[in-house]
N, C-alpha and C positions, 0 to 999 in steps of 0.2 A: 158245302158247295165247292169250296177251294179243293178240299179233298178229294171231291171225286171228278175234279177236274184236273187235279194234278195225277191223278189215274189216267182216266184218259189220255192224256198225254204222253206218261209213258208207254201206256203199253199200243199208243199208235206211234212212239218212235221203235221201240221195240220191234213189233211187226215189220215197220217199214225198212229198215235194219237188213234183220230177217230174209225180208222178199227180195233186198240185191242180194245176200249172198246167198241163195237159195238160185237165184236168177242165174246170178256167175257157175253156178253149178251145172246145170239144168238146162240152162235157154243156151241156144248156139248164141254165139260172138258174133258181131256183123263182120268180121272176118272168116266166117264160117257160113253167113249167111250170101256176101257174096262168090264167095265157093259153089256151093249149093246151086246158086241161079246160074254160074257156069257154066255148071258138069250136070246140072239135071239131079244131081242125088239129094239126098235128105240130111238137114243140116243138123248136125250135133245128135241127141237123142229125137229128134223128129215130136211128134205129137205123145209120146210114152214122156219125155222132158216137160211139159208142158203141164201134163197131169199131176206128176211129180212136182213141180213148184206150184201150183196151185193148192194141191191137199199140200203141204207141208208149211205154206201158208198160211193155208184156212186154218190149221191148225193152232199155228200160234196166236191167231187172233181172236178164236175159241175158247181157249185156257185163259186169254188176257181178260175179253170178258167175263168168265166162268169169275177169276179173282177180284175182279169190280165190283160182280153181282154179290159176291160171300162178303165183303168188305162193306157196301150199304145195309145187308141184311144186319151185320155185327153192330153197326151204329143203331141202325131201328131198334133192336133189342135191348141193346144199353140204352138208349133214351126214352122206350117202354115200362124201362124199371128207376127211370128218374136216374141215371147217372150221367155224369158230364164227360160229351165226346170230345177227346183229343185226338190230334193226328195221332197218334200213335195205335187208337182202337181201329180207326181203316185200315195198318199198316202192320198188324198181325196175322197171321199164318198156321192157326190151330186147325190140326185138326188136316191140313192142305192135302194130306195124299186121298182120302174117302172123300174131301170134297172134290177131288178130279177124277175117281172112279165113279162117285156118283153123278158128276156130271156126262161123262162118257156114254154111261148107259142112258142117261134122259134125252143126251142127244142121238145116239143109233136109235132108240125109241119115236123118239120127236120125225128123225128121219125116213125111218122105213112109213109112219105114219103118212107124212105128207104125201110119200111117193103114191101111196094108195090115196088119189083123191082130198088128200088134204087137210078133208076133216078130222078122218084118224088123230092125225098128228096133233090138232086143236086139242083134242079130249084128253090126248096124253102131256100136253103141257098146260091144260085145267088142271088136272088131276095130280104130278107134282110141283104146281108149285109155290109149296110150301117145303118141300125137300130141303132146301137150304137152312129155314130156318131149325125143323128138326136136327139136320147137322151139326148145326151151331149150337143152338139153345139144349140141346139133350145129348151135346158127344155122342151123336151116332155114328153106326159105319153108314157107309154111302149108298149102300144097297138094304138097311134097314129106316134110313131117311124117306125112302123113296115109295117103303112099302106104307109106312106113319104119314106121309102125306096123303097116298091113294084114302086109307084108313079115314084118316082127317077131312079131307073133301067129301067122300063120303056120308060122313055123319053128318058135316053142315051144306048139305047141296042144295037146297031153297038160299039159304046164303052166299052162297061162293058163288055163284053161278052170276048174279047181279053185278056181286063185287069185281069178277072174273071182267065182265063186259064193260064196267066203267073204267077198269084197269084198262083193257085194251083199247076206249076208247081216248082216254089222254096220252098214252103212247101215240094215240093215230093224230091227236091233234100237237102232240110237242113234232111229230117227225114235219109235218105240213110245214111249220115255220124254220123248213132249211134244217133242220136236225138242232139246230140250237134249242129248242122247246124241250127237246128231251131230258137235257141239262135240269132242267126243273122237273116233268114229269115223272124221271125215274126216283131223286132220292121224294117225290112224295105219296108216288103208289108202293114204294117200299115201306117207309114210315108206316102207312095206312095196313099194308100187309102184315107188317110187326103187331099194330093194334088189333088187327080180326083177329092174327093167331090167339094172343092171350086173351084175347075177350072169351072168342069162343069155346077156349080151355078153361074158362072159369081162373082164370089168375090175376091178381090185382095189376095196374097198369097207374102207369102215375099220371098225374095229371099234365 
C-alpha cells in the first residue's frame, strides 16, 4: 500500500511539474493575454497552444500510470508465487520500453473504441487485460502480450467476463468514496488478476 502510494505521488508531482512547464510553453503569459484583449488578436499559440499542452500532458500522465499499473501487476505475481514483496519489486523497470509500446497501442485501441460508441473500447480493454501480466511474467514484446491476452480471454470467457464486471464494479465503488477507495481497490483486483491468470493457466499459486 505505501508503495503504491508513494507512486502515486510521484508521478502526480511529476505530471504536475510537467503541466507548468508545458504551460510556460504553450499557454500565453497574462502579459500576453492582456495584449490580446487590447489589440483583438490571439494570444501566444491561440487554441493550437492549448491542444499542445494538453496532449503533452495527458501524456505524461498516461505512461505514469501505465508504470503504476506494470509495478502492482510485478507485486501480484511475485506474491502469486509466495515471494516476499520489497520496495524494490514495485521499483523495477524490466522489460519498460514493450511495456510502453504495448501500452500505446492498447490505448489508440481503447481510444478509437470509445469514440465509436464506447462499447468497442469496453471489449478491447476486456480483452487485454491481461497484457501486462503476459509482459511481465513471460518477457514478452508488447505487441505479442497483447495478442496472448486476446488468446487468453478467449479461451476463459464464461470466466473473465464475471471476473471482468466485478473488477469494474470495485473500481466504481473505490472511485464513489472521493477516489481514496481506489487506493484499496486497485492493489486488490490486481492481486485477484494475478490469481485468475495462473489459475486458469493451470500453474501452482501459493497460498
Amino acid at each position: 500500500m505505501l508503495g503504491l502510494l508513494a507512486y502515486i505521488v510521484i508521478v502526480a508531482i511529476v505530471t504536475v511539474v510537467w503541466s507548468f512547464i508545458t504551460g510556460a510553453i504553450f499557454l500565453p503569459s497574462s502579459e500576453q493575454q492582456f495584449e490580446a484583449m487590447v489589440t483583438g488578436e490571439t494570444a501566444g499559440l491561440g487554441f493550437f497552444g492549448f491542444l499542445l499542452y494538453f496532449g503533452f500532458t495527458a501524456i505524461v500522465g498516461f505512461l505514469g500510470f501505465v508504470i503504476i499499473q506494470a509495478a502492482v501487476v510485478r507485486a501480484a505475481l511475485a506474491l502469486t508465487r509466495g515471494e516476499k514483496i520489497e520496495l524494490g519489486t514495485l521499483f523495477t523497470f524490466d522489460n519498460l520500453p514493450q511495456l510502453l509500446i504495448g501500452a500505446v497501442i492498447v490505448g489508440v485501441l481503447t481510444g478509437i473504441g470509445s469514440i465509436l460508441c464506447y462499447i468497442p473500447g469496453l471489449i478491447v480493454t476486456f480483452f487485454t487485460q491481461f497484457y501486462v501480466h503476459f509482459l511481465i511474467d513471460q518477457d514478452m514484446t508488447g505487441v505479442d502480450a497483447i495478442k496472448a491476452s486476446f488468446s487468453f480471454v478467449n479461451q476463459n470467457l464464461g470466466t473473465l467476463i464475471g471476473f471482468f464486471l466485478a473488477s469494474v464494479v470495485a473500481y466504481f465503488i473505490g472511485g464513489l468514496l472521493c477516489g481514496i477507495g481506489l487506493l484499496v481497490a486497485m492493489p486488490v483486483v490486481f492481486i485477484a488478476q494475478a490469481y485468475t491468470y495462473r489459475r486458469l493457466r493451470g500453474e501452482p499459486v501459493a497460498a
